[in-house]
C-alpha positions in Angstrom: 9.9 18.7 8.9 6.4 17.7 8.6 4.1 19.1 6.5 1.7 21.1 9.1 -0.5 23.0 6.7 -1.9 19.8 5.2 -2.9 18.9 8.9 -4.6 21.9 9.6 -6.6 22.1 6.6 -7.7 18.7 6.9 -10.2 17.2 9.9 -8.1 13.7 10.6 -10.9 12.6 12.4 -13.2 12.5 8.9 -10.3 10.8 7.3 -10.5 8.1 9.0 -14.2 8.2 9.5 -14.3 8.5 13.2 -16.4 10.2 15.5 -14.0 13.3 18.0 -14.4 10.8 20.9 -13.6 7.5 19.4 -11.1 5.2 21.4 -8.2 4.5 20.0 -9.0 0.7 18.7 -11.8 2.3 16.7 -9.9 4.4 15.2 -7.2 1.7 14.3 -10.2 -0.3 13.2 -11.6 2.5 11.0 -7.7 3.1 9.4 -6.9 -0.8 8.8 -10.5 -0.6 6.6 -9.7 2.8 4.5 -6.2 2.2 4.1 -6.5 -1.5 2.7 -8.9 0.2 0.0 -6.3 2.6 -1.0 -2.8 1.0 0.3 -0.1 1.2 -2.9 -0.4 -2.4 -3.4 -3.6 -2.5 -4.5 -4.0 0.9 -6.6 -0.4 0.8 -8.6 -1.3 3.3 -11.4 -3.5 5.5 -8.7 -1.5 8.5 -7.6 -3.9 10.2 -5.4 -4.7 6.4 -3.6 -0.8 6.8 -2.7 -1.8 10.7 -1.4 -4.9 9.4 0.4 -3.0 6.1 2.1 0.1 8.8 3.1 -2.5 11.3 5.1 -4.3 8.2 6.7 -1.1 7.0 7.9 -0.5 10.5 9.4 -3.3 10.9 10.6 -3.3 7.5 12.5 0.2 8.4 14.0 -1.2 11.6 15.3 -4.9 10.1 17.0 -3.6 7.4 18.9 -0.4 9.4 20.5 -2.2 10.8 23.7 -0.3 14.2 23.9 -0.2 15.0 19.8 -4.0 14.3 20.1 -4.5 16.7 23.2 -2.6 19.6 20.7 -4.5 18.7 17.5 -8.0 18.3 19.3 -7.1 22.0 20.8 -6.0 23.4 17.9 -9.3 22.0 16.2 -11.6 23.1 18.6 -9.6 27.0 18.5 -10.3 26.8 14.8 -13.9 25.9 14.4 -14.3 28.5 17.6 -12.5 31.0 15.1 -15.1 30.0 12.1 -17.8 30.4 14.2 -16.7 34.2 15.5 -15.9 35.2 12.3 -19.4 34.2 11.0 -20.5 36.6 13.6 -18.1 38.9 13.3 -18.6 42.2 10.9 -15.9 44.3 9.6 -16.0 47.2 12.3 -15.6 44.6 15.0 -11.8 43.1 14.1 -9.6 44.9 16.3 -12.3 43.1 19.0 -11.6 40.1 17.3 -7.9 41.1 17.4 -7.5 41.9 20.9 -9.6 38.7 22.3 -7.4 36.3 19.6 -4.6 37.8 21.4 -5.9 37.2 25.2 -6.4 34.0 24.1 -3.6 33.0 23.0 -1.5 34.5 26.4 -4.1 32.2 28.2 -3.4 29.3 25.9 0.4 29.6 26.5 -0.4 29.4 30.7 -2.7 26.8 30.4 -0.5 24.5 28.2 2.9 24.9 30.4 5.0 25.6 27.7 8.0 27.3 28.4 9.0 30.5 26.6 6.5 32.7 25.0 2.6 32.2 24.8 2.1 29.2 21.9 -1.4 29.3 20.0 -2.7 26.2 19.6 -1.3 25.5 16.0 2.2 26.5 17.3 1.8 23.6 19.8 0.2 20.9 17.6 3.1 21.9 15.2 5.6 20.5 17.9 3.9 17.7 18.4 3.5 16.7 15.0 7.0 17.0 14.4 7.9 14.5 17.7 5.7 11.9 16.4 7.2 12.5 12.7 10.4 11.8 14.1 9.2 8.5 16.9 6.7 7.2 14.6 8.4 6.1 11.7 8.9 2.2 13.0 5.3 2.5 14.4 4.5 3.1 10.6 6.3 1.1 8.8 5.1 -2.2 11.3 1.4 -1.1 10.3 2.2 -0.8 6.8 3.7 -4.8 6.8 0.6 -5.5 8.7 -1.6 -4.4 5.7 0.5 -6.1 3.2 0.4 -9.2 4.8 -4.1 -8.7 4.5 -3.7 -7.6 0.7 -1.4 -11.1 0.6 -4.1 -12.9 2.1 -6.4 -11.5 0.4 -4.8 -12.0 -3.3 -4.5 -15.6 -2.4 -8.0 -16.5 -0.4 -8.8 -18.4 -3.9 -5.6 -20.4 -3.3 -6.6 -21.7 -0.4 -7.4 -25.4 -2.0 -3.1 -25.2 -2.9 -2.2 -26.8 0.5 -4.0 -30.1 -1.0 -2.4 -29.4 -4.7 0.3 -31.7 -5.7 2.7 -29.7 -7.9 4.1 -32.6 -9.2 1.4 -34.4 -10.0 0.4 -31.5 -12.2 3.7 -30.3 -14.3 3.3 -28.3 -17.7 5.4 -29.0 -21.0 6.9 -25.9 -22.3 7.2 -25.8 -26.3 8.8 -23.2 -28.7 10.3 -23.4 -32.5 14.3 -24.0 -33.1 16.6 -26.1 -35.2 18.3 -28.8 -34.0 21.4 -27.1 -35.3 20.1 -23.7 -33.7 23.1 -22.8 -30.7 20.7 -20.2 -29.3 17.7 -22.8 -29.3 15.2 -20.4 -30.5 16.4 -17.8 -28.0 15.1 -19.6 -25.2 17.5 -20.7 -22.1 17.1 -21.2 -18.4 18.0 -18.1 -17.5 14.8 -16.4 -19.4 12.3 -18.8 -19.1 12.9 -18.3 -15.3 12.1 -14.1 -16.1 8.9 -15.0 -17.8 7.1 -17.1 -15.8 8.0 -16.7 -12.1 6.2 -13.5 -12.3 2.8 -15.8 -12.3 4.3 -17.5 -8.7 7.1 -19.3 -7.7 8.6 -22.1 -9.6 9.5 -25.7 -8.4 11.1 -26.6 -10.7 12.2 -25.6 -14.2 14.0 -27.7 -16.6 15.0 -27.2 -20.0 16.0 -30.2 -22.2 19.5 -30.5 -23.6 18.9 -33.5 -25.7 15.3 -32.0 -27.3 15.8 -28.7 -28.1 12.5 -26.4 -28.3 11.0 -27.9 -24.9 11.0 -27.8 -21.0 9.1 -28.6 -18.5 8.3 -25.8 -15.2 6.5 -27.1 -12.0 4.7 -24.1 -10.5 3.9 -23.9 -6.5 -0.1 -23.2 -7.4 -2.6 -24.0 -9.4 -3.1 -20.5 -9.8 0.1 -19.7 -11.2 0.1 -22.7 -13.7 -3.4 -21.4 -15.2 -2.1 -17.9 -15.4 1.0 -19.0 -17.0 -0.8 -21.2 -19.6 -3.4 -18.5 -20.4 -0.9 -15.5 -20.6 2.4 -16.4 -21.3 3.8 -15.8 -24.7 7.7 -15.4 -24.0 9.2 -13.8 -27.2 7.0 -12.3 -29.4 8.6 -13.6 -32.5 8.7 -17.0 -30.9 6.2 -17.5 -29.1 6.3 -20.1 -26.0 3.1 -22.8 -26.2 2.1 -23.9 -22.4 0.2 -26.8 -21.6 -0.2 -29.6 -19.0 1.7 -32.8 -19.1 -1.5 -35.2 -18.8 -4.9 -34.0 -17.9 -5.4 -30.6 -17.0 -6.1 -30.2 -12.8 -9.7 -30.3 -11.9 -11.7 -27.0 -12.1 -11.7 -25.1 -8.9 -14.9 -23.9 -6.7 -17.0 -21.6 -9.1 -16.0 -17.9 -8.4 -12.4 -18.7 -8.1 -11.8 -19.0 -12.3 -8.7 -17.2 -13.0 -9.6 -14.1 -15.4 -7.5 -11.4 -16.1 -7.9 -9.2 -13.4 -6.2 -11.7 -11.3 -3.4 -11.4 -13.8 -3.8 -7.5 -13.4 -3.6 -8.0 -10.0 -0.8 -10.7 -9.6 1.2 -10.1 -12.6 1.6 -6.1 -13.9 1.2 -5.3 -9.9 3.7 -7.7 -8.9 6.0 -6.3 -11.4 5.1 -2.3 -10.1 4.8 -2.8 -6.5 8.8 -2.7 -5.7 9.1 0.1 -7.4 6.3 1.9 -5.2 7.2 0.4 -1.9 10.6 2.1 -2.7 9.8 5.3 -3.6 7.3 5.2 -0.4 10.3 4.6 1.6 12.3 7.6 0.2 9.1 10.1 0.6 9.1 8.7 4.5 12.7 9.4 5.1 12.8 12.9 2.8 10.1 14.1 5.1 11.9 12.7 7.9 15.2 14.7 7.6 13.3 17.9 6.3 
């Protein structure tokens, strides 16, 4: 069951940053903006970024369903009306405010053409938030891709000189210390070597040499991921890996686009995190789901 007392104690319409009469493109407009800023992806170690991205993805699936909007623009309007009575409202004057809450809600119940007893307008917003709860979980989870697939494009905007970048023009030699006698080779293999650096982007190719032991070579996709990998990468900490390009190093990039460490804050420890999130996002979706 849906959470309804976070919905009435919050105006959805300031969430978003929306005016009460904006159409419903606007309002996909104004979501698509706030929730990139605070989408999972982007803030890993930010819990209440995850808490703000979850309400605007409520309050999205309620706005642009006509009938849930009806109820929660009622129910709205019913409390600010309530705020405003009791504001001018004293003490000797509730059983007033009693009776005409009750008239009103008898009226409400007519009006509305629910069946059964008369429904104030939380009771009916409450049924409509748990419909959409239940319909809208595809709906959310196709607008949730959507913004990953702008944080991806975003992440890589810098990259977009790769589709000239010839990865094999530009491959990196891949040192460490062993013995020739050494069986482990230094505690280096394929396997591991694979581990540490594809977290910087995906690999070509990745050799390790069986006749010179202490050495590889790895062929990233991007220039980005090579320079990351070069700058960052030490592999074991008592044997530390020693990166560098085979040849001369690939031209510098456009200024603004030098890799620094928030790109490898961003592409490397959020990589590694974001799985994790996007799976306990899933379980909240489906826990509130079957409540």
């Amino acid at each position: 069951m849906a959470d309804f007392k976070k919905f009435s104690d919050i105006d959805l319409y300031k969430l978003i940053g929306v005016e009460f009469t904006a159409t419903e493109a606007e309002i996909r407009k104004s979501y698509r903006k706030k929730a990139l800023e605070c989408h999972p992806d982007k803030n890993p170690d930010n819990p209440k970024a995850a808490e703000l991205f979850h309400q605007l993805q409520d309050a999205l699936a309620v706005l642009i369903d006509v009938s849930a909007r009806s109820a929660y623009d009622r129910m709205l309007r019913a409390k600010k009306a309530n705020e405003l009575r009791n504001q001018q409202l004293d003490s000797k004057r509730q059983k007033l405010k009693s009776d005409l809450e009750a008239r009103e809600r008898e009226a409400a119940g007519k009006k509305t053409g629910y069946s059964g007893k008369s429904q104030t307008p939380e009771e009916i917003f409450k049924t409509e938030l748990e419909r959409i709860m239940r319909e809208n979980k595809k709906f959310l989870e196709e607008e949730n891709e959507l913004l990953r697939q702008q944080i991806y494009k975003e992440r890589h905007v810098f990259s977009s000189s790769s589709t000239t970048w010839d990865s094999s023009k530009h491959r990196i030699k891949i040192k460490w210390s062993t013995d020739k006698n050494d069986s482990l080779n230094g505690g280096y293999n394929h396997e591991n070597l694979t581990k540490f650096l594809n977290k910087y982007g995906d690999i070509v190719v990745l050799l390790v040499s069986s006749k010179k032991k202490g050495s590889g070579v790895v062929e990233f996709k991007t220039q980005d991921a090579g320079e990351m990998a070069i700058a960052y990468e030490k592999g074991i900490l008592e044997n530390p890996l020693k990166l560098s390009w085979i040849g001369d190093a690939p031209k510098n990039r456009k200024s603004g686009t030098t890799v620094t460490s928030t790109d490898y804050e961003s592409l490397v420890l959020r990589q590694m995190r974001q799985a994790e999130e996007r799976k306990r996002i899933i379980e909240q979706m489906i826990k509130e789901d079957d409540e």
